[in-house]
Structures are given as C-alpha cells and as structure tokens.
N, C-alpha and C positions, 0 to 999 in steps of 0.2 A: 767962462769955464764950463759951466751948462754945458750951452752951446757947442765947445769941443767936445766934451761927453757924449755929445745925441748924435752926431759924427762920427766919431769910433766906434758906435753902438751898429750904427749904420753900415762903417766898414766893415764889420765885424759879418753882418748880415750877410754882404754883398761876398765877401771873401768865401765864407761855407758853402750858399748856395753855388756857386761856381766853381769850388771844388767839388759837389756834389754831380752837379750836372754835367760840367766839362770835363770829366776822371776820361772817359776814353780819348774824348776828342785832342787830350793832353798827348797820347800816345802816337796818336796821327799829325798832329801838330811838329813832335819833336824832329823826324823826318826833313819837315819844312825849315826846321829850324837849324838843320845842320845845315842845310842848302845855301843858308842866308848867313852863315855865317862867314863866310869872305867878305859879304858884304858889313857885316857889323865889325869886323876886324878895321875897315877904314874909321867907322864912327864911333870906333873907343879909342882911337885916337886921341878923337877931339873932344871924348867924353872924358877922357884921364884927365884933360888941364882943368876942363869943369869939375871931376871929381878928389880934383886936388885944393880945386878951391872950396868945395864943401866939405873938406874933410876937417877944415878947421871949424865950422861949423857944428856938422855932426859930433864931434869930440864933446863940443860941450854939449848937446842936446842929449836925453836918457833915449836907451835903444827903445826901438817900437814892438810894443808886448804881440800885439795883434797880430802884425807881419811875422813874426817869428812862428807864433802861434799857426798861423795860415802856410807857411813853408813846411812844419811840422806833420799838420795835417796831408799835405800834396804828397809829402815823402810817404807816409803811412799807406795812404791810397795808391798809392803805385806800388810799393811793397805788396799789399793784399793783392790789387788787377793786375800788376802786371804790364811787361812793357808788349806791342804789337809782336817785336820781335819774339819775343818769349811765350805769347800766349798763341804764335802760331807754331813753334816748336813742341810744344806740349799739346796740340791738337789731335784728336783721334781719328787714324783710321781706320772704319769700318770694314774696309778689304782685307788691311792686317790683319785685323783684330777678327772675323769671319776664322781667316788660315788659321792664328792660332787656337779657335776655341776648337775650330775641325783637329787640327794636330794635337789637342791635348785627349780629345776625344775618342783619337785610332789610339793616343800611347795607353789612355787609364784601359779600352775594350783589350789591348794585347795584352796590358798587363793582368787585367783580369781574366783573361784565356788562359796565362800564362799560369797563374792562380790557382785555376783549375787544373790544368791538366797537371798539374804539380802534386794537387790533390787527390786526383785520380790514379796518378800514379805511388802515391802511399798508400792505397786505400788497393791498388793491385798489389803493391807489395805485400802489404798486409795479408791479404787474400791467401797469397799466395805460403807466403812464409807458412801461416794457419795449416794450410791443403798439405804442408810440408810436415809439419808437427804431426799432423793427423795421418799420413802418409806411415811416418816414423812410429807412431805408436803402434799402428795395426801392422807395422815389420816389426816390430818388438815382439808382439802379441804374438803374431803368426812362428817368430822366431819359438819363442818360447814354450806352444801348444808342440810346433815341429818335434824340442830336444825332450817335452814329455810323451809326444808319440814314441819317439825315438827308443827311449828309456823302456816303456812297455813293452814296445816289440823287442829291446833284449832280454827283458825277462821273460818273455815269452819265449824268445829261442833256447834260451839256457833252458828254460822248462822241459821243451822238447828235448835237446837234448841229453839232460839227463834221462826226460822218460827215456830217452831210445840206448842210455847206457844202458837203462836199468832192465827194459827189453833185453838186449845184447845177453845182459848177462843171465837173464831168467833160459832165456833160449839154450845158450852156453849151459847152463845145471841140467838142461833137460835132455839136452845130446847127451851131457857123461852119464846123466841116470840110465838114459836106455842103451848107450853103450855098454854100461855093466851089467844091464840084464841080459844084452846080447852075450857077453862074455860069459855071464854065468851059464846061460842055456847053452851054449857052446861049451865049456868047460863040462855040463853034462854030460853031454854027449860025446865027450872026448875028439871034438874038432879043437882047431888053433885058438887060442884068443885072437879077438881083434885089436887092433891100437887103437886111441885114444887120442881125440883131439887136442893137439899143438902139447903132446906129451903130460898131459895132465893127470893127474892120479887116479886107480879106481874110486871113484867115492859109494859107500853105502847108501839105500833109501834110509833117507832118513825124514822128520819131521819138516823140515823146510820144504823139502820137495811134496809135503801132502798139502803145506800151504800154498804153496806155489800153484798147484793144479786148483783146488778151492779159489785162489785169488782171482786166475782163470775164468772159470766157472761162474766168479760173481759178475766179472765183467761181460761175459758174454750173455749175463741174465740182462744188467742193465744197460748193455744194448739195442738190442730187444726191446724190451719194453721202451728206452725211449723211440727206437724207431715207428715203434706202434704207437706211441703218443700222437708225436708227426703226423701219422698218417690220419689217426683221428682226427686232429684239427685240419688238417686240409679238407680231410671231410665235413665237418662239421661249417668250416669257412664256402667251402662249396654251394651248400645247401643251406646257408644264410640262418644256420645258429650260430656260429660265435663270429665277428666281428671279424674284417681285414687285418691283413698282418701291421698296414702303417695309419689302422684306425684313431683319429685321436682320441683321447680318453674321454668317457662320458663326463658332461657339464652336468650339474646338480641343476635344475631349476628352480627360480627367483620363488621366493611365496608372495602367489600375485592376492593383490588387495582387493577387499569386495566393494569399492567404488571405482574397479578400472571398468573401462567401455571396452575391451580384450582380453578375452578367457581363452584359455587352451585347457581342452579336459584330459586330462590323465587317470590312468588308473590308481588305485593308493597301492604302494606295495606289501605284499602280505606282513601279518601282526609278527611282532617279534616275542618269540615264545617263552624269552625271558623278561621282556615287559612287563607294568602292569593290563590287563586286565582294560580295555574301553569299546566305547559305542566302534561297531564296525560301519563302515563305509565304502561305498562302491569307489568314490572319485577321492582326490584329492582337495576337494573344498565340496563344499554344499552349496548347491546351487541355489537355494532359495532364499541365499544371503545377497547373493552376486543380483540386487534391483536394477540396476544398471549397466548391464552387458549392451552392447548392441553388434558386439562381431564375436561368434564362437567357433571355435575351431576344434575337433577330435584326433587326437595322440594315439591311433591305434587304438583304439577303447574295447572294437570288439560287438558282439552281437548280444551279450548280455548288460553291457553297459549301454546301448543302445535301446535296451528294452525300457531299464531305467532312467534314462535321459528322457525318454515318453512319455513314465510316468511323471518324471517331474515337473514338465513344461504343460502337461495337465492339470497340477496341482499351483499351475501359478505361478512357475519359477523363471528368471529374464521376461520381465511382461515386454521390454523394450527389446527383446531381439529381432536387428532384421538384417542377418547373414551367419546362416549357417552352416560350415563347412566340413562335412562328415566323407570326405574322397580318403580312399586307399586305408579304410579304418575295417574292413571285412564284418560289415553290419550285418547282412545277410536279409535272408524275405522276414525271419521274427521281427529286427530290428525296424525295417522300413515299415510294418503294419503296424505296431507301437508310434511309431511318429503319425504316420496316417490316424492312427485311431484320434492323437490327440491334437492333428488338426482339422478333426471334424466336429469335434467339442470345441472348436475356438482360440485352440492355444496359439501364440505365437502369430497376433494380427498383424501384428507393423513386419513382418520376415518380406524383405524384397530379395534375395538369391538364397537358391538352396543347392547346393554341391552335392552329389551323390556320385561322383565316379569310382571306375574300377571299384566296386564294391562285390563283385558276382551275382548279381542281379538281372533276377530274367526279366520276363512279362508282365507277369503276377505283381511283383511291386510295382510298377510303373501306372497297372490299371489300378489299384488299392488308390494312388499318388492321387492322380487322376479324379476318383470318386470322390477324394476327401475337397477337391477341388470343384467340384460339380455339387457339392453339400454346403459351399459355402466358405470351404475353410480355403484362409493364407488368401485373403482378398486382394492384399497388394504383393502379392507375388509376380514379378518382371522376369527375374532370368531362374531355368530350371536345368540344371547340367548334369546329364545321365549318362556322359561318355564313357567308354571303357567297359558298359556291360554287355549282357547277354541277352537283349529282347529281341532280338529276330524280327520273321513278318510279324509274329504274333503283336508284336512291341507297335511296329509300324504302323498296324492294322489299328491298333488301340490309341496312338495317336490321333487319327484321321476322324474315328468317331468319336473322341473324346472333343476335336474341334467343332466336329458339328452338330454336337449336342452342347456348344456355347459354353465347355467348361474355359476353355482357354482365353478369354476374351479379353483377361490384365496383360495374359504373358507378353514380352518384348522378344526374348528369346528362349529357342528352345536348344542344347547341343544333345547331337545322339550321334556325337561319332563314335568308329568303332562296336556298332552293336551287331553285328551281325545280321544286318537288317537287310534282306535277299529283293529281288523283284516287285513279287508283290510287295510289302512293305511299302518300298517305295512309290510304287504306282498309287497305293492308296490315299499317302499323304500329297501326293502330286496331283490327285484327281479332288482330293477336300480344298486345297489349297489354291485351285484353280478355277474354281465354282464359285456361282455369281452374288451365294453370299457372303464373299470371304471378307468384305469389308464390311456388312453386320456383324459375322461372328468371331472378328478375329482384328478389331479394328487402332490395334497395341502392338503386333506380329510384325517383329521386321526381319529377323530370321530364323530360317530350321536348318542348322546343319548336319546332314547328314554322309559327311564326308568320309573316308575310309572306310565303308560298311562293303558288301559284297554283290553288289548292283555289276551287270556285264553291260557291255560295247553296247550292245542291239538295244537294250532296254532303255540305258540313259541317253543314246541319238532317238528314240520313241518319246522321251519324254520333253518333245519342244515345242512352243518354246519355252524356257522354263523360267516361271518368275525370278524378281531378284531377290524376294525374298526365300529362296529354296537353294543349298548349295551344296551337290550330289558329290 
C-alpha cells in the first residue's frame, strides 16, 4: 500500500512537471496529432474490443484522482496560453499598429486645430460684437450731443429772430415818429402832409420813443467798448502780456519737498493784503533748507532774485549743487556779478554745468565769469553755456585770454552760440586754441562752439585748418 502511495506521489510529480514544461509544445503537438488521426481511427478499432474488456474492470476499480487532477490542470493551461492558433491571431503588428498611432495622431492634431480656431473664432466674435457695442454707444452719444446741438441752435435762431422782430418793430416806431415830425413841420408851413407807412396812424413823441433812442445809445456804448476790449487784448496777446487765445489754464505748482535732489525757483507771489501780517520772502521756499539740491533750475526769477540767489549760495545754501540752470530768466550783468561774487568765496564747489543763455548779457559778465574762475572758484566746472547773448569780439577776445591765462583748464565745453561774436573774436580764440600750449592749458577742451555768431566766407576759409575741437 506504501509502495502504491510513493507511486502516485511520483505520478503525481512526473504529470505537473510535464505540464509545466510541455504547455507549448502541447500546441505544436496537437497539429501532429490531427495528422495522425486517420491513422489512430484504425487502432481504436482494436482498441474498443480491448476497451470493452476493461470496462468491466474499470467499473469496479475507483476513478484515478491524479489523472483527473493532471487533465484539469492541461485544460487550465491552455485556457491561460492558448492554442498556436489563437496566439497567432492575436499577435501584434507593428506596421498596423505604427499607422494607427500616426492616424490617431493627425485626428487628436486636427481636432486640436479644429479647437482652436473654434476658439478664435469666439474670441473674434467676441471682439467684434465688443467693437459693435462700443460703435453703438458713441452713435448713441454722438446722436444725442447732435439733437442737443440741435436744440441750442434753435433757440438760438428763435432768439434772433425775435431780436430782429423786435428790430423791425423799433425801426417801424421810428419811421412813424419822424414821419409825424415831418408832417408837423410840413403842416407848418402849410405844405401837404405826408402818408404814413402801410396806413398807420400819426402817433405822438411820446415816452417810448425817448426809451427807444436811450436803448439805442446804450447799445452803441457797449459796442464800443467791447470792441476796444478786443482790441486791447489782441494787443496785449501780441506783445506777450496776456496769454493765447487757446492757452491752457495755468497749473498750480506741486510744494516741492526740502529732501528733493530738483528745485525750480520761483518767485512768491505778492502778500495778500487781507492776510495776516508774515516774514516776507523773495522765492517760494528757502533755500537754505533745500541741503540736498543737486539740479536747480530758475522760473523767470528775474535780476533781483538773482542777486539774492548770490547771496544765498554764499551763505551756504544747496552745498551739493552741481547744475544750475538760470537760461531765459533776464538776470542781467547785477545778477551774474552776484553769482560771480559768490563763486569766488567758494560757493557752490561740486557745480559741473552752468546755463546762462539768452539772458542779454554782454562782455562784462562773461569776463567777471571768467575771473571768478581764475580765483579759484567752480573747480569742477565741465560744461559753461552762454548762447543767446551779446559778447561780441569783446566776448571772443575774453575768451582767448582767459584760456591762456589757464582759467579754463576743467572746462569740457564751452557754447557761445549766437553772440554776436564778429572776426576778430573769432580769430582770437582760433589763434589761443591753436598754439602749442593748448594741451597744457586746456588739457579737458573738447569743444567751443561758436556756431551762428557773425563770422564772413573770407574769414572762416582763413581760419584752416581748424581743429575739431573749434566749430564755426
């Protein structure tokens, strides 16, 4: 009993591994095995008489666990693998499969194209619709300003017209008054009456008609005077006292703070006489508050405010100013010798540009300029811009030897356009500027322009060839 035990244990073995191992080779077998079956159709033949004699056998022996067991498992196994047949039916191809992931690929990109412009085109309607609203409103608008244009000019015309009824009929009182006077003084004289316009009555002078003539008389006052109004202000707009006819209206200026690095000076406007009572002031701030200027600019300040900007930047006021810009402010020669003065005491060391144009400035300040510069003051002074005035040769001349007496030695630039700077002038600084110590005493100089000044043909073809830094 053992014995058959370790047996079946065995079969048992032998049956799993060989279902294990042979699972495919079962599929390429079965093949072989359809093959052979004509021929195993003869030997069940002879296998039926045999399997008819063990069948009385088998009946009484108990069915075999194992084998069932082992057919159980082969079936499973081919359930899971699969038969050749089938496992080449469900094989992949590559090539297909290539085409369809291409063809799913163009449909998702069109359909994403499609997407889009789908998008785009809500996104123009949108737009559009918008551009349509807004369209509509401003014909709304426009309609709307048009029927109250509209509206005004008829009350405007009505206006005229009544004035011109009222005309009519003043005129109309004033034909019958003088018609009746005619009548009367013809009635003295015992000539005809005259007739009467469109049969209307004599009428008496009476009180209406003295208003009438007074109403007159008022009107033709203040036409008049407004005419001369008129005329006043074109003159006055003329000659740059009052302001353009479509001037915009003056901006109030900002109250600038005394930590900006940007001041603009202004004058304060006079005290109002119904105020109380305070400290008077030239400017609009106090300079000696403003520690941290470093760009100033003058508002039309003027020749007296000038004096005192002098005084202040002597006493210490912007120690950090280095750009000062006093063009078109009519300083005049008091003004520019008060700066002079007090950048020969030192004021205002760190100033690298100083603006002085159109000021009407002749000679005289530009040599003061000069001096204060040759003392020492405005050490870092680079650009010096005196266009727009009036120093002539005399200016030119003061140039030349201001250069070679080494006042100029920081400057970078010099501008003197427009001064009226004749021949000699120019000659002078063409002949300083062209001498062999111009790169001792001038070794910062990279231009003087002396452009627009009143230099002729003969002179400036005489003066070659002419550096680059000199530009006539």
């Amino acid at each position: 009993m053992s014995a058959r035990s370790d047996d079946d244990d065995d079969d048992d073995e032998t049956t799993l591994s060989q279902l294990l191992r042979h699972s495919s080779d079962d599929d390429d077998d079965e093949d072989d095995n359809n093959d052979d079956d004509d021929d195993d159709e003869s030997s069940s033949d002879d296998g039926a008489s045999s399997s008819s004699l063990s069948s009385s056998s088998s009946e009484e022996e108990p069915p075999d666990i194992v084998t069932q067991l082992g057919r159980g498992l082969t079936a499973a196994a081919r359930a899971v693998v699969g038969t050749r047949e089938s496992r080449f039916a469900s094989r992949t191809n590559t090539t297909l499969q290539w085409k369809q992931d291409v063809a799913y690929e163009q449909a998702k990109a069109a359909y994403e194209a499609q997407k889009a412009a789908k998008i785009q085109a809500d996104a123009a309607a949108e737009a559009t619709r918008k551009l349509d609203m807004k369209r509509e409103k401003k014909a709304k608008l426009q309609r709307r300003g048009n029927r109250k244009v509209a509206r005004k000019m008829a009350k405007k015309a009505a206006a005229c017209d009544l004035q011109q009824q009222k005309r009519d009929a003043r005129m109309t009182v004033v034909s019958e008054i003088r018609l009746h006077r005619l009548s009367v003084l013809h009635a003295a004289e015992g000539a005809p009456a005259l007739a009467t316009i469109a049969s209307a009555p004599t009428l008496p002078i009476t009180d209406i008609a003295k208003s009438i003539a007074s109403r007159r008389l008022q009107d033709t006052r203040d036409d008049a005077l407004a005419a001369a109004i008129d005329v006043a202000d074109a003159l006055g707009r003329h000659c740059g006292m009052l302001p353009a006819i479509r001037t915009p209206p003056h901006v109030v200026p900002k109250e600038q703070l005394e930590t900006a690095t940007a001041l603009v000076l202004r004058l304060a406007p006079p005290p109002d006489p119904k105020a109380p009572p305070k400290l008077k002031t030239l400017f609009t701030v106090n300079l000696k508050r403003f520690r941290h200027v470093e760009e100033c600019k003058g508002d039309r300040i003027g020749e007296a405010a000038c004096i005192e900007l002098g005084k202040s930047l002597l006493t210490g006021a912007c120690p950090r100013l280095m750009e000062l810009n006093l063009s078109w402010n009519d300083i005049k020669l008091r003004g520019v010798l008060s700066l002079a003065e007090a950048f020969k005491q030192g004021a205002c060391g760190l100033l690298t540009r100083l603006d002085l144009r159109a000021n009407s400035l002749d000679a005289t300040a530009l040599i003061q300029l000069f001096e204060a510069l040759s003392s020492g003051g405005l050490p870092k002074l680079q650009h010096l811009v005196f266009a727009g005035n009036l120093v002539g040769d005399r200016g030119g001349k003061a140039v030349a030897h201001a250069f070679l007496a080494g006042a100029l030695q920081h400057l970078v630039t010099i501008d003197l356009k427009s001064n009226g700077i004749k021949n000699d002038g120019c000659r002078a600084i063409f002949n300083a500027c062209t001498a062999d110590c111009f790169r001792r005493l001038g070794p910062s100089l990279e231009l003087i322009d002396l452009r627009r000044n009143q230099i002729n043909y003969a002179t400036a073809q005489s003066l070659t060839p002419c550096p680059k830094h000199i530009s006539f």
